[in-house]
N, CA and C of each residue as an Amber inpcrd file, in Angstrom:
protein
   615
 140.5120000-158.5530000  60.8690000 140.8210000-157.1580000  61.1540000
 142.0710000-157.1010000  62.0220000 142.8470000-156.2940000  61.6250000
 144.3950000-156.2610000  62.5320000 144.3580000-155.0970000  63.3430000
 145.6090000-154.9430000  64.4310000 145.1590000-154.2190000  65.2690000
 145.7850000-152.8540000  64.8150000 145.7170000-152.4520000  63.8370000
 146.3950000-151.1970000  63.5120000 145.1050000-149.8800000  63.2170000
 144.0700000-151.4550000  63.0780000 142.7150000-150.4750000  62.9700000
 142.1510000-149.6470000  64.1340000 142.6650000-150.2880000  65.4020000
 142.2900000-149.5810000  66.6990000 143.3800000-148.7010000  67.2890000
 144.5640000-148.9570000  67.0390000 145.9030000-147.9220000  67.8670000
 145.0220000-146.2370000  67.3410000 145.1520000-146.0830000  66.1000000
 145.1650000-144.5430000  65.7740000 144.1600000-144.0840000  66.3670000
 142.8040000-144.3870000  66.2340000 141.2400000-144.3130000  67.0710000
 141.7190000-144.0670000  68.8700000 142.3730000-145.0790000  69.3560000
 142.8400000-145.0840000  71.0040000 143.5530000-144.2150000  70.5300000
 144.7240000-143.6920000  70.0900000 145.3970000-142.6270000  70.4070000
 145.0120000-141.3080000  70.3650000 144.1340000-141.1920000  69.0590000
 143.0200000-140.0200000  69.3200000 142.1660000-139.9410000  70.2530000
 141.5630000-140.6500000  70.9180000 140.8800000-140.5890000  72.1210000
 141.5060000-139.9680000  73.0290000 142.5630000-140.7290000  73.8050000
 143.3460000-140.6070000  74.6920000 144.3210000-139.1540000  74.7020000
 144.4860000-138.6450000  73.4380000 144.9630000-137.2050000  72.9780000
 143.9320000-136.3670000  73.1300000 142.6290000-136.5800000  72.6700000
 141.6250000-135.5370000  73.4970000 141.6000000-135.7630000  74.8260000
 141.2580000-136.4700000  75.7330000 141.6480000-136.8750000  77.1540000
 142.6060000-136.1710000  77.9400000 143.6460000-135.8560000  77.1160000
 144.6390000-135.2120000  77.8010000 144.9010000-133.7720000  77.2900000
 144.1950000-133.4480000  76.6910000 144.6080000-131.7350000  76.0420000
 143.6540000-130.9830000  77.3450000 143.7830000-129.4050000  77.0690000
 143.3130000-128.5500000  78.5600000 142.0790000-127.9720000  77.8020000
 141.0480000-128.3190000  78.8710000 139.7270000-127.5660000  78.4410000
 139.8160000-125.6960000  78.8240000 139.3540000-125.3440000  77.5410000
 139.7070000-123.5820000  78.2640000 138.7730000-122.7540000  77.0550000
 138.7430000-121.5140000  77.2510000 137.7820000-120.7030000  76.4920000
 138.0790000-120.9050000  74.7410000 138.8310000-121.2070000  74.3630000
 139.6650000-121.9000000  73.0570000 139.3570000-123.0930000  72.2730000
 139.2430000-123.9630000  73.8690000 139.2380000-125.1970000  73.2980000
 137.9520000-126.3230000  73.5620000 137.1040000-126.3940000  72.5060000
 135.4330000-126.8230000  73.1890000 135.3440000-128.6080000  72.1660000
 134.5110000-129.0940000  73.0840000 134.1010000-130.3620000  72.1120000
 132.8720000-130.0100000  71.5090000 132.8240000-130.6270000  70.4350000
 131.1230000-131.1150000  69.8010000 131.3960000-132.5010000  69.4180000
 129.9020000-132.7760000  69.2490000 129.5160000-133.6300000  68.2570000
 128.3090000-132.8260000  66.6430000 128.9480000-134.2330000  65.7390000
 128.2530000-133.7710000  64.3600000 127.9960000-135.1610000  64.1180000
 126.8070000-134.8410000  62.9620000 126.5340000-136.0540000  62.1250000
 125.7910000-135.3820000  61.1320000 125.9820000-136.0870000  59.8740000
 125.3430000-136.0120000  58.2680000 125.0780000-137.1920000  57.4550000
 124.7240000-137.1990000  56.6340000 124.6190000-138.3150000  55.4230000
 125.7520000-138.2770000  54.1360000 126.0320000-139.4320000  54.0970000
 126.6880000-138.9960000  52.3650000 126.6050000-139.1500000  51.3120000
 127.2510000-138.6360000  50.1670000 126.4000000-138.8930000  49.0860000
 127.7090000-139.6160000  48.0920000 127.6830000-140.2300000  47.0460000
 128.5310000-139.9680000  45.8280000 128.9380000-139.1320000  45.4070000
 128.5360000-138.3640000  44.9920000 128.2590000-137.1250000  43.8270000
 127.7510000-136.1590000  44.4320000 127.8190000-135.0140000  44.4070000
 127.4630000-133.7940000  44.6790000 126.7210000-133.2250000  44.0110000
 126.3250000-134.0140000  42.5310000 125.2810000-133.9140000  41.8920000
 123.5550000-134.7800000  42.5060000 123.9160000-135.5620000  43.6510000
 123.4000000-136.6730000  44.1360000 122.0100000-135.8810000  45.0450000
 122.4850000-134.5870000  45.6450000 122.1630000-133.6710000  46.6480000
 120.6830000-132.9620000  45.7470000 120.1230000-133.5410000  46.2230000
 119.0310000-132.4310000  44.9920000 117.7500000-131.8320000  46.0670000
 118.0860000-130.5670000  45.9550000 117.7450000-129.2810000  46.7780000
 116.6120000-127.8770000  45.8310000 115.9980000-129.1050000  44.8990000
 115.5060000-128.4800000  43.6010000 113.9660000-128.1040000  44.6220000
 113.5040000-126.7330000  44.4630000 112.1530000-126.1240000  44.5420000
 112.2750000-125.7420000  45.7290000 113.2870000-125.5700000  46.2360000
 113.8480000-125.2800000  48.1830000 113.8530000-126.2470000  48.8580000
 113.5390000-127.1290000  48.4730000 113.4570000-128.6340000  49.4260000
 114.4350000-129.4310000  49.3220000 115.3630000-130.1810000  49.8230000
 116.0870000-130.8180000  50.0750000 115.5560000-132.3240000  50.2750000
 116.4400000-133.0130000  49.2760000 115.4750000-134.2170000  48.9350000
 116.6720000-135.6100000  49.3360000 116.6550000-136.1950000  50.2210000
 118.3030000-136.8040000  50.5300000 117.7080000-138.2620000  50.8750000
 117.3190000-138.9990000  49.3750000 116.6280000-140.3490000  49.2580000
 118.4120000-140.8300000  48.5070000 118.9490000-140.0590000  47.7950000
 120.0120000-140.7410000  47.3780000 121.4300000-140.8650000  48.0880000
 121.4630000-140.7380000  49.4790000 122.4740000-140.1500000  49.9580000
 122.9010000-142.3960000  50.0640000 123.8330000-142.0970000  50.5920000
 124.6640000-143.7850000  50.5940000 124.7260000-144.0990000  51.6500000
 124.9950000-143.1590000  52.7310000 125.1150000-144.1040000  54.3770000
 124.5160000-142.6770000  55.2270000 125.6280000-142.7820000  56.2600000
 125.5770000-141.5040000  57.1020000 126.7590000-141.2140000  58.1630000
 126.9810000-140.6870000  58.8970000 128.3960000-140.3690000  59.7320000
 127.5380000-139.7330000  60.8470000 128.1250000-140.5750000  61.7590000
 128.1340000-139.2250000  63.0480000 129.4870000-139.7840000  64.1870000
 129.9170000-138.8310000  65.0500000 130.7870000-138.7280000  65.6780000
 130.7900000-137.4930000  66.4150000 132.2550000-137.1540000  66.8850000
 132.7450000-136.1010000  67.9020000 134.4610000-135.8140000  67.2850000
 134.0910000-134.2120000  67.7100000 135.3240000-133.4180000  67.6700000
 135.7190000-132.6020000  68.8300000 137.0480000-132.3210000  68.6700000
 137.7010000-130.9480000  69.7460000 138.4730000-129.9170000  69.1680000
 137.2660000-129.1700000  69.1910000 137.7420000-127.8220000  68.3190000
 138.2770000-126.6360000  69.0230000 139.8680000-126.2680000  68.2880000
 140.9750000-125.5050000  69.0390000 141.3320000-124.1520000  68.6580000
 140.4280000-123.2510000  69.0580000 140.2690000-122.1960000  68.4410000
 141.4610000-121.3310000  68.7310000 142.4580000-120.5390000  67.2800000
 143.3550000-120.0060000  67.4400000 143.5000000-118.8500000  66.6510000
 142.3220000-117.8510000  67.3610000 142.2710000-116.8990000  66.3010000
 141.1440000-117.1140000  65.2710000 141.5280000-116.3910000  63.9360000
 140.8980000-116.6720000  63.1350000 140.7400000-117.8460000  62.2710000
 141.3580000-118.9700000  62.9770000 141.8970000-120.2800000  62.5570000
 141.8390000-121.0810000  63.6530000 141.3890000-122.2910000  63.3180000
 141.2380000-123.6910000  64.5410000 141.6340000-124.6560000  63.8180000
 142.2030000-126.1360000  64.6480000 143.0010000-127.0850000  64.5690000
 141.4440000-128.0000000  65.2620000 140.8310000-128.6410000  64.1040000
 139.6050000-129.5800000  64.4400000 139.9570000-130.9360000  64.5400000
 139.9570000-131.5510000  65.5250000 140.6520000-133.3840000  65.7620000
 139.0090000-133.7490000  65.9780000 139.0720000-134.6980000  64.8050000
 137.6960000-135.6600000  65.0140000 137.6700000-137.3800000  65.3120000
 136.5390000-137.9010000  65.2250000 136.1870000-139.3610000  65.3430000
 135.3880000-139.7670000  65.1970000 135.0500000-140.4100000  63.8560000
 133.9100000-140.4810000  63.4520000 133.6840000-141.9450000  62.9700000
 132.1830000-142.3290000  63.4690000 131.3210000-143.8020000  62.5720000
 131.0360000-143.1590000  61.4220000 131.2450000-144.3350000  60.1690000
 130.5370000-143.7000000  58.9540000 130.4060000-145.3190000  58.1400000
 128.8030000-145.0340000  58.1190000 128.3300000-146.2550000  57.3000000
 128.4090000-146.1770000  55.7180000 129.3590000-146.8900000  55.3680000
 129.2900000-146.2320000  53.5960000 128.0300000-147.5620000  52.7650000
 127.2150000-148.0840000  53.4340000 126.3540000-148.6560000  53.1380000
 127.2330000-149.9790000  52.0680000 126.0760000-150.2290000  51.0990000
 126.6780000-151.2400000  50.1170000 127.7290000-150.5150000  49.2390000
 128.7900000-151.2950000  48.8200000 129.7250000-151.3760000  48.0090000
 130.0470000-152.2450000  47.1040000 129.6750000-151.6390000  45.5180000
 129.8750000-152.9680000  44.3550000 131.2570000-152.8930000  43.9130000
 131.7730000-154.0380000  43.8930000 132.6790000-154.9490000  43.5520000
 132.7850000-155.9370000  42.7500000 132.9960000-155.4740000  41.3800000
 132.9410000-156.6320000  40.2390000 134.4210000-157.5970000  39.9830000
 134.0130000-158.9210000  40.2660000 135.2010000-159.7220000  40.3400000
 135.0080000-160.7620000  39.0500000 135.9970000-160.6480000  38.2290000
 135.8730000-161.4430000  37.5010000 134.4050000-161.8080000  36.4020000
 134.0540000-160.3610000  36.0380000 132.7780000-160.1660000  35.6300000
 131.2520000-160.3980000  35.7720000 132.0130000-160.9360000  37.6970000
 130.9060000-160.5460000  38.2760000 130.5760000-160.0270000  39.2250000
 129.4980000-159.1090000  39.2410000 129.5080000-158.0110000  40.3290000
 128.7520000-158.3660000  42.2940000 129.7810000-157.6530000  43.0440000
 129.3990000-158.3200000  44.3850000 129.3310000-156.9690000  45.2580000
 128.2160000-156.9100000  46.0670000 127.8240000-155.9430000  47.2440000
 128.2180000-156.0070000  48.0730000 128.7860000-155.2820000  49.1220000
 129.3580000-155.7970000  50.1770000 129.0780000-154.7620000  51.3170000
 128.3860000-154.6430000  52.6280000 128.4750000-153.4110000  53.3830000
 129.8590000-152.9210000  53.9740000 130.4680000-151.2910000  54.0730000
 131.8030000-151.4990000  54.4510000 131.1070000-150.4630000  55.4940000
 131.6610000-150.0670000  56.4520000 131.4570000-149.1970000  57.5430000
 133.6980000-148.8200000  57.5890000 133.2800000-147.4280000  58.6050000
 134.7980000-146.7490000  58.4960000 134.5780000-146.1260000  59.7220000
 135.9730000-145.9730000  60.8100000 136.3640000-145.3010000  61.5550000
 137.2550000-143.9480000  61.3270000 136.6010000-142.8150000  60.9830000
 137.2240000-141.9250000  60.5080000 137.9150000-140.9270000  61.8980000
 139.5810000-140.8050000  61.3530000 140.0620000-139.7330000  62.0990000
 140.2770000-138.4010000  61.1680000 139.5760000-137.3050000  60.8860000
 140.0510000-136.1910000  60.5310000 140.8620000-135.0170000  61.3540000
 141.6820000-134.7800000  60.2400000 142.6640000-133.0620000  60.9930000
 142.1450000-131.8770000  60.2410000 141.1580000-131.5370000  60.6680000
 141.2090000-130.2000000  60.1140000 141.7060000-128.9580000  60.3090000
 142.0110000-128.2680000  59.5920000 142.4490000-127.1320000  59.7080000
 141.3940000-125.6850000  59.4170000 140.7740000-125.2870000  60.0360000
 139.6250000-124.1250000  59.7160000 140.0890000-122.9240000  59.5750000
 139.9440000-122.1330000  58.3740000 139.9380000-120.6050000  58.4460000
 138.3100000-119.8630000  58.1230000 138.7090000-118.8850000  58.9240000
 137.4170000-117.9240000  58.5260000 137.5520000-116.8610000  57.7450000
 136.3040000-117.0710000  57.0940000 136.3550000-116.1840000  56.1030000
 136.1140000-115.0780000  56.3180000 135.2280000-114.3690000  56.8600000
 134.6500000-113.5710000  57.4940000 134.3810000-113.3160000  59.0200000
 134.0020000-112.2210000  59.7990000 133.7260000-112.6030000  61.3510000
 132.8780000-111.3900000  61.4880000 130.8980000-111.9110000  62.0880000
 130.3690000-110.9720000  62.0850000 129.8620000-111.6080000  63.5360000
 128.9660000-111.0290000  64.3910000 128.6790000-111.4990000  65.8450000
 127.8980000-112.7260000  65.7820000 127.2310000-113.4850000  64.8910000
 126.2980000-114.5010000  64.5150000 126.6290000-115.1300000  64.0910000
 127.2490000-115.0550000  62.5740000 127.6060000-115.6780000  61.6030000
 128.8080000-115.5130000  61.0700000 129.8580000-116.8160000  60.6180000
 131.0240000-116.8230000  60.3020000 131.5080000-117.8660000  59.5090000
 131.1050000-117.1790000  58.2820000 131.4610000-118.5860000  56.9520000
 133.0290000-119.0150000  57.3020000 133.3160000-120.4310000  57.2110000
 134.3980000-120.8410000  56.7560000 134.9770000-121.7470000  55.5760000
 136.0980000-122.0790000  55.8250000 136.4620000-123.0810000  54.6820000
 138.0190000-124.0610000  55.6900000 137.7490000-125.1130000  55.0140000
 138.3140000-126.2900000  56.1730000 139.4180000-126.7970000  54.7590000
 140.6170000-127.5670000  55.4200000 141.0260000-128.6440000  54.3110000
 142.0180000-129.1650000  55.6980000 142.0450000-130.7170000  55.3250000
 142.9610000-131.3980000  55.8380000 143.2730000-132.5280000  55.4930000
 143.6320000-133.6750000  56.3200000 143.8350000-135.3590000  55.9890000
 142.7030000-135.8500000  56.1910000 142.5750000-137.0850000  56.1460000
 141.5920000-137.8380000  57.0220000 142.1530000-139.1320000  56.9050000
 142.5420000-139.5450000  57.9640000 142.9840000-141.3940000  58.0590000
 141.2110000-142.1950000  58.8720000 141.3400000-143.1800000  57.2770000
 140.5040000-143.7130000  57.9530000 140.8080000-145.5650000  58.0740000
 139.7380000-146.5840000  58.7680000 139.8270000-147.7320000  59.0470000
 138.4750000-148.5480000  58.6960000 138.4520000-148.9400000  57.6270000
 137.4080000-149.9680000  56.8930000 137.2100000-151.4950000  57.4980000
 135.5050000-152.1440000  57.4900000 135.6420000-152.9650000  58.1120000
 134.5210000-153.5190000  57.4320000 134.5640000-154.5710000  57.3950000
 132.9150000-154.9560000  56.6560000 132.7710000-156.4200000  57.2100000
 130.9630000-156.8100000  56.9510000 130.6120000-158.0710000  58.2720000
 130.7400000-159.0190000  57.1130000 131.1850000-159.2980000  55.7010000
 131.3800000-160.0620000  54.9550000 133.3160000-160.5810000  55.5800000
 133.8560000-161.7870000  55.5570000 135.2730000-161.7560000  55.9330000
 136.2460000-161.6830000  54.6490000 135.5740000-162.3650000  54.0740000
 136.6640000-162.5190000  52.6430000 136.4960000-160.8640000  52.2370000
 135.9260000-159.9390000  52.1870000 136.0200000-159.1470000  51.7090000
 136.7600000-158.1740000  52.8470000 136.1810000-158.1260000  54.0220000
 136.9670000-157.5630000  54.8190000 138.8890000-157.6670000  55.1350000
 139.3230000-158.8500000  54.9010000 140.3600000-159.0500000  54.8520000
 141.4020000-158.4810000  53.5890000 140.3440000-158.4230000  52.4880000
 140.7800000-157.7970000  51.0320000 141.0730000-155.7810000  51.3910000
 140.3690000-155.0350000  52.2560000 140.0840000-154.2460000  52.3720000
 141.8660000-153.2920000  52.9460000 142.2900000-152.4780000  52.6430000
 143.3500000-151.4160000  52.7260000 143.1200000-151.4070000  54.6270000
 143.9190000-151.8270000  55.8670000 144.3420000-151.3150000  56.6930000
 143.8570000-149.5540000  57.4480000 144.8750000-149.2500000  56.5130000
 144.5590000-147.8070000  56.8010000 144.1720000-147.2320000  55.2240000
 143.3400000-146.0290000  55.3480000 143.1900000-145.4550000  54.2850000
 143.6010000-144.1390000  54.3800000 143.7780000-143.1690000  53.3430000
 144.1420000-142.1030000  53.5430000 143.3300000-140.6670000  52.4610000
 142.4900000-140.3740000  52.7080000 141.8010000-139.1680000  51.9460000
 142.4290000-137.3960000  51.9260000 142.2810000-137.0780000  51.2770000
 141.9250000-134.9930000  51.4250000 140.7580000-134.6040000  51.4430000
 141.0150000-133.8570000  52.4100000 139.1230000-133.4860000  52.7800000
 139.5250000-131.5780000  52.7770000 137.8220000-131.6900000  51.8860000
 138.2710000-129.7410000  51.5710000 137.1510000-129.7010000  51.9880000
 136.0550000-128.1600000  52.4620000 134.8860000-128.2180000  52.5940000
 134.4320000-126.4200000  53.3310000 133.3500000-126.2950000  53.2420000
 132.7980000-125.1540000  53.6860000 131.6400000-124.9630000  54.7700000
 131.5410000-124.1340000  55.6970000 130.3090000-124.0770000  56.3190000
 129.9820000-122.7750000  57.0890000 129.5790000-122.6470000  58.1400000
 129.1210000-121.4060000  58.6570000 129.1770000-121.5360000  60.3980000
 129.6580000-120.8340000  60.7640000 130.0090000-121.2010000  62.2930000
 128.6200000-119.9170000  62.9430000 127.9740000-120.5790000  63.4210000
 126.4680000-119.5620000  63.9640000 126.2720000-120.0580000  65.3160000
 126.1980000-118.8200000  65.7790000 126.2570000-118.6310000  67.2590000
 124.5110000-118.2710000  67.7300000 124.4340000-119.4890000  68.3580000
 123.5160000-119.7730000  68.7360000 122.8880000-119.7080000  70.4650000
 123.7760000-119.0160000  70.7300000 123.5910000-118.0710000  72.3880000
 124.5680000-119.2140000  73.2590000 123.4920000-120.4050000  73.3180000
 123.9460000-121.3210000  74.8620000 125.0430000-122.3130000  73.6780000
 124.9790000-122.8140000  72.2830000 125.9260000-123.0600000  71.3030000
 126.2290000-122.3940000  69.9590000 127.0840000-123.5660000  69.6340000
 127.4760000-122.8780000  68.1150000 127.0870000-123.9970000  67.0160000
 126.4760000-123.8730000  65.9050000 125.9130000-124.5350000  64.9110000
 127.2750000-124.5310000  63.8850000 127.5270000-125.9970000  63.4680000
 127.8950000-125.6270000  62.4270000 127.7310000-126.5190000  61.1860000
 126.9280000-126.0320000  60.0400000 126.3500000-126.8410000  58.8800000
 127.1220000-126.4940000  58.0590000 127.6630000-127.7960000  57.1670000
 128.8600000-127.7320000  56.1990000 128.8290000-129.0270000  55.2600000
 129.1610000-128.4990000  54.3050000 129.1940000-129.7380000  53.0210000
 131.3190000-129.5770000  53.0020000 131.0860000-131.1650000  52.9800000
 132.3430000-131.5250000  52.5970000 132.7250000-132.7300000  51.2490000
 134.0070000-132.4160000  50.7990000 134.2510000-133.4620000  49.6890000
 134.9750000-134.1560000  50.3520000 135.2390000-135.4340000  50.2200000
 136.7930000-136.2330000  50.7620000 136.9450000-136.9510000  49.1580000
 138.3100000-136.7750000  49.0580000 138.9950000-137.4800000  47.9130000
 139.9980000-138.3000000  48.2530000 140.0300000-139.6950000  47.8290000
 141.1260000-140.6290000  48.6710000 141.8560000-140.3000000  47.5590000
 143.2250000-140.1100000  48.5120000 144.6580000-140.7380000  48.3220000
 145.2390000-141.8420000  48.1330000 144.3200000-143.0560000  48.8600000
 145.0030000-144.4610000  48.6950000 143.9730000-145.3030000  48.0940000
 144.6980000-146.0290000  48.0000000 143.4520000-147.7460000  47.2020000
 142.4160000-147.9120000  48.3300000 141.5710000-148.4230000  48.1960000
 140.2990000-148.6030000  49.1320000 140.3600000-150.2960000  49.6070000
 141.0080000-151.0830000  48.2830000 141.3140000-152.6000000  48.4500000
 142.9230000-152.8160000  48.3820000 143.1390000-153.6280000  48.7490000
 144.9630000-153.8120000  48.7720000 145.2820000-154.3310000  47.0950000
 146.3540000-154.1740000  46.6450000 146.7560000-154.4390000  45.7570000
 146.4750000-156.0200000  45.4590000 146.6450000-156.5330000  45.6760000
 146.3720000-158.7390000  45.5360000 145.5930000-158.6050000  46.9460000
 144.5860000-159.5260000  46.3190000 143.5460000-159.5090000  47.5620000
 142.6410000-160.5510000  46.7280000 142.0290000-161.5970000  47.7390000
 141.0300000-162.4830000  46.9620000 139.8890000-162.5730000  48.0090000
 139.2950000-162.7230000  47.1790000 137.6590000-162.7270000  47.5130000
 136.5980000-163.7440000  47.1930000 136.0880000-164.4140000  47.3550000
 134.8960000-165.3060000  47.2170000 135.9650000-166.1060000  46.1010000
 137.2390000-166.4210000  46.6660000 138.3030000-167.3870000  45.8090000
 138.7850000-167.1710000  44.5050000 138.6590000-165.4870000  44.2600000
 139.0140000-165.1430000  42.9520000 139.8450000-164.1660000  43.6620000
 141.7150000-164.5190000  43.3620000 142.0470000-163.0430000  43.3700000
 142.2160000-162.2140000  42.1910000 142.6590000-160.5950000  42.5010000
 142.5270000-160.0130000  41.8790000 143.3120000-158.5810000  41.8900000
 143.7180000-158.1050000  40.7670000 144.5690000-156.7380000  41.6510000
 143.6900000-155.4740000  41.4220000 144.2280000-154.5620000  42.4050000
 143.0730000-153.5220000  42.8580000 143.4730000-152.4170000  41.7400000
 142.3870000-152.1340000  40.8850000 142.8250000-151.1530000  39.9200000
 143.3110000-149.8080000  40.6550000 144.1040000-149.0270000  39.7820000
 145.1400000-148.0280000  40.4680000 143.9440000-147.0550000  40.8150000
 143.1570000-146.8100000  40.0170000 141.7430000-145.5990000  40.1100000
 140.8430000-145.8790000  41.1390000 141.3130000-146.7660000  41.8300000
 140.0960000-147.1940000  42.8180000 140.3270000-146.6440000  43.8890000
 139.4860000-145.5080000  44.2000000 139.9930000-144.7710000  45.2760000
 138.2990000-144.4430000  45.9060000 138.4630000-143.9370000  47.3430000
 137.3160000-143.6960000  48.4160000 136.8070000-142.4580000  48.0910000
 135.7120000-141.5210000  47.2190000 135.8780000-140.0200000  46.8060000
 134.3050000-140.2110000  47.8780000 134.1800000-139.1220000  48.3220000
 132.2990000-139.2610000  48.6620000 132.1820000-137.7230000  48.9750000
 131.2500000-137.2610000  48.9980000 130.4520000-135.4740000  49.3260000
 129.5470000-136.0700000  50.7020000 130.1210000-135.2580000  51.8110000
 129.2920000-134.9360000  53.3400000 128.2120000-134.0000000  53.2220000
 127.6460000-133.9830000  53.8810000 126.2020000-133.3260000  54.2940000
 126.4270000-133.6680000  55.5970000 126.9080000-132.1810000  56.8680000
 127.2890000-132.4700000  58.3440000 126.4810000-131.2590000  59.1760000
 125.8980000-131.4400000  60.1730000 125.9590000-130.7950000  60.7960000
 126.6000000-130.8880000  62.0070000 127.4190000-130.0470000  62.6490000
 127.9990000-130.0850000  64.3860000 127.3360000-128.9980000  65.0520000
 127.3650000-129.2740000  66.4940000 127.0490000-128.4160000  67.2680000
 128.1310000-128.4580000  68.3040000 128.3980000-127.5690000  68.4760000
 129.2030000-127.1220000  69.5930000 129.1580000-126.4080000  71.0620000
 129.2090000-126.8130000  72.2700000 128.6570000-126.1140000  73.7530000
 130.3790000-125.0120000  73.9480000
């Protein structure tokens, strides 16, 4: 693992650290599960059934309220559980875990005294790591996704709730282009990209 995986993480830290706490500007923490597919989510008979979800995420944000619009800086653990990897026609599991930094950008859709649907889109740089080495070393540095998503900002007296499904769609390769693994290299097909559907909740003081 090189150290490019920790600068962006410390610099986001250290950038919340130094911004001004004020009626605007509040922290939370969130955490959810994720899924593949958004078909994966099955919420059939009112029940919510989340045996297929793949890992889970939790972390912290500092949310910068500007109006009807906020500037969301996050930091997040996210276990993407096993990952198959077929090398050379044959297929290999591997656990990857990720240090996610998202920028979101929030607008509201609406604004009633309780409740306030929104809709989010931004980047997300993230940092992959897995306890296998040969595979970890094969693994993209930095990664880079688009994250779009919706939720409901509910005011909850002493906080604020906020439950939201998100998509992230990578932008970059997930493995480096030449990369070898268990002594087979191999090049990283161009389609191989990080896509996954969130299931989050945050709360906010």
């Amino acid at each position: 693992m090189t150290y490019q995986r920790f600068f962006l993480p410390l610099f986001l830290t250290a950038t919340l650290a130094m911004l001004p706490a004020g009626a605007h500007a509040q922290l939370g923490v969130a955490a959810g599960l994720n899924f593949a597919s958004i078909d994966d989510i099955d919420v059939s008979g009112g029940r919510g059934n989340f045996d297929s979800a793949t890992g889970y995420h939790v972390g912290a944000f500092y949310d910068l309220g500007l109006g009807p619009a906020a500037l969301r800086l996050g930091l997040f653990y996210r276990d993407m559980g096993d990952v198959d990897v077929s090398l050379a026609g044959i297929r290999e599991s591997f656990d990857v875990t990720l240090i996610d930094i998202p920028f979101d950008l929030r607008f509201d859709v609406m604004a009633t005294p309780v409740v306030r649907p929104y809709i989010l889109v931004g980047p997300v740089f993230s940092f992959a790591s897995s306890d296998n080495d040969d595979f970890d070393s094969a693994l993209k540095d930095v990664q880079v996704a688009g994250n779009v998503g919706v939720g409901l900002s509910i005011n909850a007296g002493v906080a604020h709730l906020f439950p939201e499904i998100r998509y992230s769609v990578g932008l970059s390769r997930f493995m480096d282009d030449d990369a070898t693994v268990r002594g087979v290299r191999f090049s990283a097909d161009d389609t191989q990209r990080q896509n996954s559907v969130m299931l989050r909740l945050g709360l906010r003081f």
